[in-house]
N, C-alpha and C positions, 0 to 999 in steps of 0.2 A: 185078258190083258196080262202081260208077265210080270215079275214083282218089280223089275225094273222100272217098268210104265205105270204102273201103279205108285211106285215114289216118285216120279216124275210129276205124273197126273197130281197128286198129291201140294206139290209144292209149285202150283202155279198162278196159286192168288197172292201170298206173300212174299215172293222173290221175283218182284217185276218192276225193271226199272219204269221210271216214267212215259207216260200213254201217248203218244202224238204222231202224224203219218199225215207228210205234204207230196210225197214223192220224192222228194231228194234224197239220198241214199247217202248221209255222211258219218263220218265219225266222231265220235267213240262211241252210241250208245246206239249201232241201228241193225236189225237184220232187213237185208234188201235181198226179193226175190224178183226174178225176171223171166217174164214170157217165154223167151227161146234160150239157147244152149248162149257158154260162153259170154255169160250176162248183157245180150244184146235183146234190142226193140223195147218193149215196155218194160216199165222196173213198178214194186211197190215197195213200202218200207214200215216196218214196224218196229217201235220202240217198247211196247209193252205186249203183254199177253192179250189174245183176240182168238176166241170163242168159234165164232164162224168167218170165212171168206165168203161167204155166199152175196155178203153186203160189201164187199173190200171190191177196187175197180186198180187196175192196173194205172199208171202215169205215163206219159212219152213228152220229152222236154221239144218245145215246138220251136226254137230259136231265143226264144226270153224269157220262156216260165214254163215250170211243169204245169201241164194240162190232163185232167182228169180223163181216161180212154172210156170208151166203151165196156173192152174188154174186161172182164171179174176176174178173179185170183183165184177162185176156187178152183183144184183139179186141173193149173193151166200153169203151172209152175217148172220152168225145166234147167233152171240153173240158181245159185244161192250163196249170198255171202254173210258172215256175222261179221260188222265191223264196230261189232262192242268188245269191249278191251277186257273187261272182266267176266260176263255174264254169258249163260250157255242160252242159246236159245233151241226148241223143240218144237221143229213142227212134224204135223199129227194128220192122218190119213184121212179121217171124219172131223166132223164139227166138234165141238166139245171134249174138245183133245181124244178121241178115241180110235180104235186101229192101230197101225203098224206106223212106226214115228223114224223120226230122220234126224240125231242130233246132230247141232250146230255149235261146237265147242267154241269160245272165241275166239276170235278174228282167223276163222275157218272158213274155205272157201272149194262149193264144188259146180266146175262149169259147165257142168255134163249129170245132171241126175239119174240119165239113164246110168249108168255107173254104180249106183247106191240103190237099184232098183225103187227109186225113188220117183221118176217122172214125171208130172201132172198128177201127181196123188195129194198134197198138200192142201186142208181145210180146214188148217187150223196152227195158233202158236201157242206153248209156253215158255216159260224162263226160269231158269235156275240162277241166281246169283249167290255169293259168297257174303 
C-alpha cells in the first residue's frame, strides 16, 4: 500500500460522517454508486465508511419506493457520484479498505469508471472529512 493509502486507510474511523444507506442518493452527505455507466439502473448510497460490499445490495426505485435489488455492490460498480459537500470519500478495491483506491473529492462525479481504470473494482468505502 502507498503512503498515501496508508494515510487514507488511516483516517477512516474518525472522519465519517454519519452511518445510514436507504437507497436514495441525496444531498449534502452521500456517496451514491451505480450498476451501470452514466449513473443509470441500480444506485446504492453511503453515508459513512463500510468495510465490506459483500453485504451491501444495490436499490432500483419501482414507481413509489426504493426497493432492495438482488444485485450486491461489490466488484459491480461502473459509475459514482460524492454528493457530500465537505467530505472526500474513498473507495477501495478489496474489503477493508485495501488495494488500489479511487478518490471521491466532493461533490465529484465520474460516469464512466472505466475512465479511472476503476470499473467493477469497488469493495469497499472511506471518508476523509475536514
Amino acid at each position: 500500500m502507498s503512503v498515501v493509502g496508508m494515510a487514507l486507510a488511516g483516517q477512516i474511523v474518525s472522519t465519517s460522517p454519519a452511518s445510514a444507506a436507504d437507497g436514495y442518493c441525496t444531498p449534502p452527505h452521500e456517496l451514491c454508486v451505480y450498476r451501470l455507466y452514466n449513473y443509470t439502473d441500480e444506485q446504492a448510497d453511503y453515508i459513512g465508511t463500510d468495510g465490506d460490499f459483500t453485504d451491501d445490495h444495490f436499490w432500483y426505485w419501482d414507481g413509489d419506493e426504493m426497493i432492495m435489488a438482488a444485485e450486491i455492490v461489490d466488484n459491480r460498480t461502473s459509475s459514482a457520484r460524492n454528493l457530500d459537500t465537505s467530505c472526500t470519500a474513498v473507495l477501495w478495491q478489496y474489503t477493508d479498505w485495501g488495494g488500489s483506491y479511487q478518490i471521491m473529492y466532493p461533490q465529484v462525479s465520474y460516469p464512466d469508471l472505466r475512465q479511472q481504470a476503476f470499473d467493477n473494482k469497488a469493495s469497499s468505502v472511506s471518508w476523509q472529512c475536514p
